[in-house]
C-alpha positions in Angstrom: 151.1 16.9 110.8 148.6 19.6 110.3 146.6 18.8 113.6 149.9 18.6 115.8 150.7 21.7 114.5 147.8 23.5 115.3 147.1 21.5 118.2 150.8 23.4 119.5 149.8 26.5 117.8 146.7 27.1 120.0 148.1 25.4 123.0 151.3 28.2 123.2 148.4 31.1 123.5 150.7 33.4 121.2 148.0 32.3 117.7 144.8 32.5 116.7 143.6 29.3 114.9 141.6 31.2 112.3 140.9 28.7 109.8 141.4 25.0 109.1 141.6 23.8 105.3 141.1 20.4 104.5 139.9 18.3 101.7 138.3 15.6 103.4 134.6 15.8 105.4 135.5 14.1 108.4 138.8 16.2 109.3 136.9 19.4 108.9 134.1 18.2 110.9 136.6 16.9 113.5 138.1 20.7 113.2 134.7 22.4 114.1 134.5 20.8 116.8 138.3 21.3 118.3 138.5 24.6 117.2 134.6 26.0 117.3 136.0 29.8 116.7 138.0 28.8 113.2 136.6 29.0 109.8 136.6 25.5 108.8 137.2 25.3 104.8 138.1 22.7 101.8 139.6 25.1 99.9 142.7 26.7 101.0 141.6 30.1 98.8 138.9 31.0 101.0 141.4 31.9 103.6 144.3 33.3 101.4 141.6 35.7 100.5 141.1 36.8 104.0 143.2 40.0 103.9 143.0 40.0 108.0 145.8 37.4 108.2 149.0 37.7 108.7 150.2 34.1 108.8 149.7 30.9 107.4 150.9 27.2 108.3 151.1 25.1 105.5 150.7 21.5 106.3 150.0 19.5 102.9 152.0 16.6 101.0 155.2 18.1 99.4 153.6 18.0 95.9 150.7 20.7 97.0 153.0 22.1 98.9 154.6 24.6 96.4 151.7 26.0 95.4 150.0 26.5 98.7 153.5 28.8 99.5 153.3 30.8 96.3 149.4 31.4 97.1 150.3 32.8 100.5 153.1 34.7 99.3 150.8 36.6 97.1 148.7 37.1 99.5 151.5 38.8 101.5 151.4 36.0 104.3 154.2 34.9 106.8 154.7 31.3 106.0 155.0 27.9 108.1 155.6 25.3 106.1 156.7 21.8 106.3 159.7 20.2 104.9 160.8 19.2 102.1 158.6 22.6 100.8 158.4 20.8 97.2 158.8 17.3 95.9 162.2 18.2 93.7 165.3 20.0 94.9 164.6 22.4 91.2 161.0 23.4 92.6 162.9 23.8 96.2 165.1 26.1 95.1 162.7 28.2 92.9 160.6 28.5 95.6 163.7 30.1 98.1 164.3 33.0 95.3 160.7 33.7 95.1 160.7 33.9 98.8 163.7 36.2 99.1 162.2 38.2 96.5 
């Protein structure tokens, strides 16, 4: 989901693909070579550090998926995430208040 997303990001001309996370080899070098301008990464804490961002699309199975949104939320980052945006209705809604907060 992760590649259409960016593949539609890039394609409107309204984002800049900065970085591409992702754990396996092949995928990242697949990534460098699609988007040669992005920061290609395996750990999705090289670019919540990156205090030039202002968004982040989170594309990971549900059960990373919490944790990836808090990390960009503390990183004051606009969030696109994928649903469900946790793996249990209990996580899903802690994750809403800590969202409106």
């Amino acid at each position: 989901m992760g590649q259409k997303l960016t593949t539609e990001f890039a394609r409107s001309g309204l984002w800049e693909i900065a970085y591409v996370c992702d754990s396996h080899p092949a995928a990242r070098e697949h990534a460098h070579s699609v988007y040669p301008g992005a920061t290609i990464v395996d750990d999705p804490a090289k670019a919540f550090a990156d205090k030039s961002l202002h968004a982040a699309a989170l594309c990971t199975h549900a059960d990373g998926r919490a944790e990836q949104i808090r990390a960009a939320l503390r990183a004051n980052l606009h969030i696109v995430a994928e649903k469900p945006i946790a793996v249990s209705p209990e996580t899903e809604w802690e994750l809403v208040n800590e969202i409106e907060a």
